[in-house]
N, C-alpha and C positions, 0 to 999 in steps of 0.2 A: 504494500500500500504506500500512497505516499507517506502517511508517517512515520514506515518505517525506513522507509528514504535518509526520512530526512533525519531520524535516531541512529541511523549509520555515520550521514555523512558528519554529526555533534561528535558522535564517540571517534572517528576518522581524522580530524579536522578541528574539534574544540570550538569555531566559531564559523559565521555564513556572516558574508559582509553584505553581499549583490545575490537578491534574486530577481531570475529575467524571466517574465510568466510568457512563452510563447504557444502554448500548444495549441491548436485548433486542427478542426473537422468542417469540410464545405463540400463532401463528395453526395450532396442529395441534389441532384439539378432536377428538381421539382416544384411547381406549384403550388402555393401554401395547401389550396384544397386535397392537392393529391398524396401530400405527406402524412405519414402515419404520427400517431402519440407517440410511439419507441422511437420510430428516426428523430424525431423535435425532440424526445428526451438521450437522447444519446449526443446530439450536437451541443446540448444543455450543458449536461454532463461533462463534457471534453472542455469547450468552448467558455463557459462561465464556472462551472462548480470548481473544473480542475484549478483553475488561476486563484478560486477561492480559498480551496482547503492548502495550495503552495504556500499564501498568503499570511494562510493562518498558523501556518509551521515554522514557516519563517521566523515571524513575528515572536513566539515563544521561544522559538531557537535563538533569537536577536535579544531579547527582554533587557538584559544587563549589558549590552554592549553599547559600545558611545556612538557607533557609526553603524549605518544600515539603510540602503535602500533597495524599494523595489519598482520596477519598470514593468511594465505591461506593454506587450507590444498587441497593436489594433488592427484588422483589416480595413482597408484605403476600401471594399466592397458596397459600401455603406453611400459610393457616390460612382456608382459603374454598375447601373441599373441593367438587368438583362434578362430576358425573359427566360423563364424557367430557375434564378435561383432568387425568387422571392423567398422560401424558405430559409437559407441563409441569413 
């Protein structure tokens, strides 16, 4: 899981200066209508939850240090409208 990622990389390493939340999913070239509950929760899942719960380990793992930040990278998608990945 990732937490215990991130219990590896504390006992490994003793401290996490920089995390970079990049991970995402964009393989549904569908239709809002035509997308299922599981595909929209599975993009959820990758796309919001995972940069959540990094966020949240991080932060714990960081608590007592003086220096820490975290970056989020975005998709530019959001202004490259195309038909079929409304979903997305």
């Amino acid at each position: 899981t990732i937490r215990d990622i991130f219990e590896d990389v504390v006992k490994k390493y003793k401290t996490i200066h920089v995390l970079i939340n990049n991970g995402a999913i964009s393989r549904f070239n569908k239709s809002v209508y035509d997308i299922t509950l599981n595909e929209f929760d599975e993009v959820m899942d990758v796309n919001l939850r995972g940069s959540f719960i990094c966020s949240q380990e991080f932060i714990k793992a960081n608590q007592n240090e003086s220096y820490g930040r975290i970056v989020n990278i975005a998709s530019t998608r959001f202004n490259q409208n195309e038909a079929g990945w409304e979903s997305y």
